[in-house]
N, C-alpha and C positions, 0 to 999 in steps of 0.2 A: 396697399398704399406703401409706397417706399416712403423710408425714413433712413437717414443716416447719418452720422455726426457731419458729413462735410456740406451737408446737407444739400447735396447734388451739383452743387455749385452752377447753377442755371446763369447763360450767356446773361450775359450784363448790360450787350448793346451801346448803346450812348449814354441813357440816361446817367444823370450827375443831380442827386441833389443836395440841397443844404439846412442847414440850421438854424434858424435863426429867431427862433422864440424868444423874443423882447426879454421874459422876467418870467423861467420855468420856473414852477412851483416847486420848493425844496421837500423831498423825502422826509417824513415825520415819524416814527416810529410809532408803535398802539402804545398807550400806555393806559393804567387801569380803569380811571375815571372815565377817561375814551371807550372802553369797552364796555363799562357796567350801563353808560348811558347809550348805547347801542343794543344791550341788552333788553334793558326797558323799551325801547322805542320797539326793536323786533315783535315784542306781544304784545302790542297795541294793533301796528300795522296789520300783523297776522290776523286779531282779531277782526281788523276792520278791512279786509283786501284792501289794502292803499301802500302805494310807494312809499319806499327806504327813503323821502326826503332830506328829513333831520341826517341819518347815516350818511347818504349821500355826499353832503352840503362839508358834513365832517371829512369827507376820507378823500372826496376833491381837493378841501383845502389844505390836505396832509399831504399832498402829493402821490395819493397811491394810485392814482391812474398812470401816473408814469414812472413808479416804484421800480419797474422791470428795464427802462431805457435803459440805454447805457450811460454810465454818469458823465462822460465825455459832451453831449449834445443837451445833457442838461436832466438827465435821468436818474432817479435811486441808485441806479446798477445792480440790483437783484437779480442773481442768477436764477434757476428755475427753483433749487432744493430752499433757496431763501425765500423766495416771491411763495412757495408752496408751506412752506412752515406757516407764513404769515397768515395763509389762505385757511390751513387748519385750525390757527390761533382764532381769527375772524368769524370762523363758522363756530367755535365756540360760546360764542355771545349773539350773534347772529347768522343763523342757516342761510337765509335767504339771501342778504345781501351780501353773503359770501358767494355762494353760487354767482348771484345774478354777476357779481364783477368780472367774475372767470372767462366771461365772454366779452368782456374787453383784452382784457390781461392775455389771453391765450395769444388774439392777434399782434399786442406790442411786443411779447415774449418773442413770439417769431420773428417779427420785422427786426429786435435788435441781436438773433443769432444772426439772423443773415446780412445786418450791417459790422459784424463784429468780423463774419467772414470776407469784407469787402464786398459782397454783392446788394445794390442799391434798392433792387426791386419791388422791396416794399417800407423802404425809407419814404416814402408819403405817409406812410401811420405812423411812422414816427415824427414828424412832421404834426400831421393831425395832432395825434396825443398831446406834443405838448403845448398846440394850439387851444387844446382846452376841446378838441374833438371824443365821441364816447364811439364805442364800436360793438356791434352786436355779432350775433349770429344769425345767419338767413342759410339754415342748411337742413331744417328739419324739415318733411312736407306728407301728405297727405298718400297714401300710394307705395309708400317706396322706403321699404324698410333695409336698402344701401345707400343710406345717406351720400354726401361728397360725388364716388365714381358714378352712379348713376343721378337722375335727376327726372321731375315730372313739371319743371319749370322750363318754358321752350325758350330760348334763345335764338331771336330770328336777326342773321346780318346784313347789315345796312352800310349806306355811305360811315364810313368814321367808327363804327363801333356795334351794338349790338341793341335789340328790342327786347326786354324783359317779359314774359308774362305768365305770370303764375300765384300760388299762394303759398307764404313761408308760415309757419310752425313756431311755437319757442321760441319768440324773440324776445330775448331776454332783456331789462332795462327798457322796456316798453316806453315810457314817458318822459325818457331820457336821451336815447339813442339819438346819434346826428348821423354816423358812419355804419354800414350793414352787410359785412362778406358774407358775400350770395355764392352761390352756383347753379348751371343751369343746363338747359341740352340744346345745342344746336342739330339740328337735324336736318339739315337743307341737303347734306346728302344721306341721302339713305342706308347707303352701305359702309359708309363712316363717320358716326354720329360724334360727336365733340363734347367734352365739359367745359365749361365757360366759367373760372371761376375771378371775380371781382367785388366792386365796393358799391353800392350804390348810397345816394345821399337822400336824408328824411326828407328834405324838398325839392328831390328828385318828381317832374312832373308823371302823376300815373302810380305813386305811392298810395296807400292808406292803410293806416293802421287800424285793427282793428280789435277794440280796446273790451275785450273776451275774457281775458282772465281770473275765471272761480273756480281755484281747486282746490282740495283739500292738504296740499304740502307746497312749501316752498312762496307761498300765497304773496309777499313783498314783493319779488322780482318783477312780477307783473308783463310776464313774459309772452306781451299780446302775438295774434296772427299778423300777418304785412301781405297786403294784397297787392301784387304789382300789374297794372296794366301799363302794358306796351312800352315800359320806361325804358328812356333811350340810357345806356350806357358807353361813353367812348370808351376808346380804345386806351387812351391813358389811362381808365381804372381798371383797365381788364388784368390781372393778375398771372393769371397761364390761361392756357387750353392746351386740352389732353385728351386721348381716344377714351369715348367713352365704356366705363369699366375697365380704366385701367388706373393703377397705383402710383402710376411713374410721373409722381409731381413732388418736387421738395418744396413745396410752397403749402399745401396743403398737408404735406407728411410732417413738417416742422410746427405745423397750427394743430395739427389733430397731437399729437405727441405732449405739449403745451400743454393743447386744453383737456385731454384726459387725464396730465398729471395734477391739475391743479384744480379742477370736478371732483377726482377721488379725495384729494386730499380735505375737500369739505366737507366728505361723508365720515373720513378719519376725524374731524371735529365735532363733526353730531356725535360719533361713537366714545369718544372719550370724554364728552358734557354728558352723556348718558349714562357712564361707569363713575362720573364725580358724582355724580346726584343720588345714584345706587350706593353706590361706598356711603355719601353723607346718612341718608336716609335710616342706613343698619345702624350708622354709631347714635342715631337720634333716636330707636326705637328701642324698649326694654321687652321682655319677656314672661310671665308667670312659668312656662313650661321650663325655661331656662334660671328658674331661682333667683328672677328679677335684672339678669344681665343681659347686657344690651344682646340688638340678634346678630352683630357682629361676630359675638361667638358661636356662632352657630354652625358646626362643621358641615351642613349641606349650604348654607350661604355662601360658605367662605369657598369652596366646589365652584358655586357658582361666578363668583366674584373673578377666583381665579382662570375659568373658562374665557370667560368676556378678555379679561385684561392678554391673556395670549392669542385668542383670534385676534384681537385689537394692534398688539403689537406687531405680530409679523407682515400684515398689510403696511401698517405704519413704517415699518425698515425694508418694506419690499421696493415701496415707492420713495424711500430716502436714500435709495440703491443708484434706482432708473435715476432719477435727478440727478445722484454725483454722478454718475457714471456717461449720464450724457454732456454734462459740464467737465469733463476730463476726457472729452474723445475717445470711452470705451469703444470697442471695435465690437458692437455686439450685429451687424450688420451679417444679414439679412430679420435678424430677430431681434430688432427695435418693437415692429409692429407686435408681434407675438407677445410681445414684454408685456407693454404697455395695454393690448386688448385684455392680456389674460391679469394681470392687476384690477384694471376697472371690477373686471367679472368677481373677484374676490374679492374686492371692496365693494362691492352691492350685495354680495353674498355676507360681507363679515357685519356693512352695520346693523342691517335687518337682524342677524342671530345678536349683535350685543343690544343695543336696542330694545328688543321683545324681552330678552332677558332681565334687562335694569326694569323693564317695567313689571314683571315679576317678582324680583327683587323687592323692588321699591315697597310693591303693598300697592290696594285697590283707589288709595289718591289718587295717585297716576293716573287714572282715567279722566278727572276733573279734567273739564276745559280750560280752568285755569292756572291747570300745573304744567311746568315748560315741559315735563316730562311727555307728557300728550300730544304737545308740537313737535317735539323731536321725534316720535313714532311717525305723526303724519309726514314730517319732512325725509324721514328715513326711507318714505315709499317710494322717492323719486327717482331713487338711483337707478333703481331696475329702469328706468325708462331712457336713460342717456346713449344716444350710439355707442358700440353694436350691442344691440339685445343678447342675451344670453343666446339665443339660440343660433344667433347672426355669430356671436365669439365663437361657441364650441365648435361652429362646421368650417369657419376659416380656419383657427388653429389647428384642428385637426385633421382637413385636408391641406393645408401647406407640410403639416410633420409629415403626411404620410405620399406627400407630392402627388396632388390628384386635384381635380377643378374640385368645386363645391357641390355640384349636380353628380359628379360621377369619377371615376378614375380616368387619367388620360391615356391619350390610345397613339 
């Protein structure tokens, strides 16, 4: 998947469009009473698999669905390193509905790089957004462990536009969603099959959602399946098409880029509400072996305290790197993707090691159902499961380093 700062600057055509959101909702910063009572509500819901409502109803009317716009059209203006800071702040009080948002946020993140670069083509979500529209993701699926370039959703063309039919994965914001970037396979030829990537709408005829969601991590987002029969999509939502298995889209290289920085960065918030709770917990615990001092002092603790806090960190400054660096037009080009796959993978590798640690740490509490410290373990399981899987990152990075397909060396 190409990614680059100009971010390919795809023909622009005719399209023109405008702005003109009556009365955007003004950007509201978290402030503490905001988060403690998002904290609470998260182990409720969690307890009870039920939607981030109360969160919701709050962070709608803070303006953080369109935190990321540009503030010119009526948006926060959050660049990605700020939209991502807040996204780690948020997952500190709340995993889930940190996550679940990211799959809005990725897609407006991208529409306002690409109206910032002058190209319009997906100024309709910004548009939506600050109509008060919500946007999921329809990219996970059953089959097909290359998300985006490949697909096992058919895409058959029609007069005007295109027939949807398939069944999406992980759609996140389940009982909320209005807007849903899909992708799909057109196959009508055979020897040149196509990605179809666009928007489909929740009462688009031939949707159902299918309201699935019992797991054990992440349990608020509510991230049901969407089964599509035969939904017609025009051509006004269609977003690109592209040969199938291939990268060369800046529409989707600027939304994956996004929503991987701003995914990682809510496991960066599980990791560091895991290492406050461990730190608390030692200065709250005394010792008989240690002459009644707390286990703070404890030099195999303190080992471990310090372990967690430096895997913690470097992920943390790896991906507040990628953010400035892509908000300042670094030239890291061809090795965007590289960046940003090999981050994830070490951000799902570092919160599972701090994580399992703090609950170490911590002492056999931690197990209790009702310690967040237990939700934060289950929610820490999740990352390992976000595109590309570990085994999908190691074989691309390391056959792009060593320039060879992924099957084989090329010939």
């Amino acid at each position: 998947m190409t990614i680059t700062n100009e971010t390919n600057r795809i023909a622009d055509g005719d399209r023109v469009r405008t702005h003109q959101a009556a009365a955007p909702v003004p950007f509201v910063d978290f402030d503490e009473p905001m988060l403690e009572r998002f904290r609470a509500a998260a182990a409720i819901d969690d307890r009870d698999n039920t939607f981030f409502d109360s969160t919701h109803a709050e962070l709608a009317g803070a303006g953080y669905y369109t935190a990321n716009l540009p503030s010119a059209v009526g948006g926060g203006g959050l660049n990605m390193l700020e939209m991502g800071r807040r996204q780690r702040r948020l997952a500190t009080y709340a995993p889930a509905p940190a996550l679940a948002t990211c799959m809005h946020l990725y897609w407006t993140g991208a529409a306002a790089d690409f109206h910032r670069l002058g190209e319009s083509s997906l100024d309709h979500v910004i548009d939506g957004a600050l109509d008060g529209e919500i946007y999921s993701s329809g990219h996970a699926e059953t089959g097909n462990d290359v998300p985006v370039v490949l697909s096992t959703t058919d895409a058959e063309p029609v007069d005007g536009g295109y027939r949807i039919t398939g069944r999406k994965l992980f759609s996140s914001l389940g009982p909320i969603w209005t807007r849903n970037g899909f992708h799909s396979m057109d196959s009508s030829d055979p020897d040149a099959p196509m990605i179809i990537h666009g928007f489909l709408h929740r009462d688009d005829p031939g949707v159902t959602i299918v309201e699935n969601w019992d797991t054990i991590a992440m349990r608020s987002s509510q991230s049901h399946d969407v089964v599509l029969d035969s939904v017609f999509v025009p051509d006004e939502r269609v977003a690109s098409v592209v040969p199938a298995g291939s990268g060369e889209d800046p529409v989707t290289g600027t939304a994956f880029l996004w929503a991987l920085a701003l995914v990682c960065n809510v496991y960066v918030g599980i990791a560091e509400r895991a290492l406050e709770l461990a730190i608390a917990s030692l200065h709250a615990k005394t010792s008989i072996g240690l002459g009644g001092r707390t286990l703070a002092t404890s030099p195999m603790l303190q080992y471990q305290v310090a372990d967690m806090w430096i895997a913690l960190d470097g992920v943390r400054s790896s991906l507040d790197m990628i953010a400035t660096d892509w908000g300042d037009g670094v030239a890291h080009d061809p090795e965007w993707e590289l960046r940003i796959v090999g981050a994830k993978q070490r951000t799902s590798d570092m919160v599972r090691f701090v994580v399992d640690t703090a609950m170490d740490v911590a002492g056999g509490s931690s197990i209790r159902n009702d310690n967040e410290m237990s939700r934060l373990l289950r929610d820490s399981r999740a990352a390992a499961y976000h595109a590309p899987a570990a085994a999908i990152a190691h074989t691309g990075i390391g056959a792009a380093l060593l320039s060879t397909e992924p099957a084989g060396p090329s010939r």
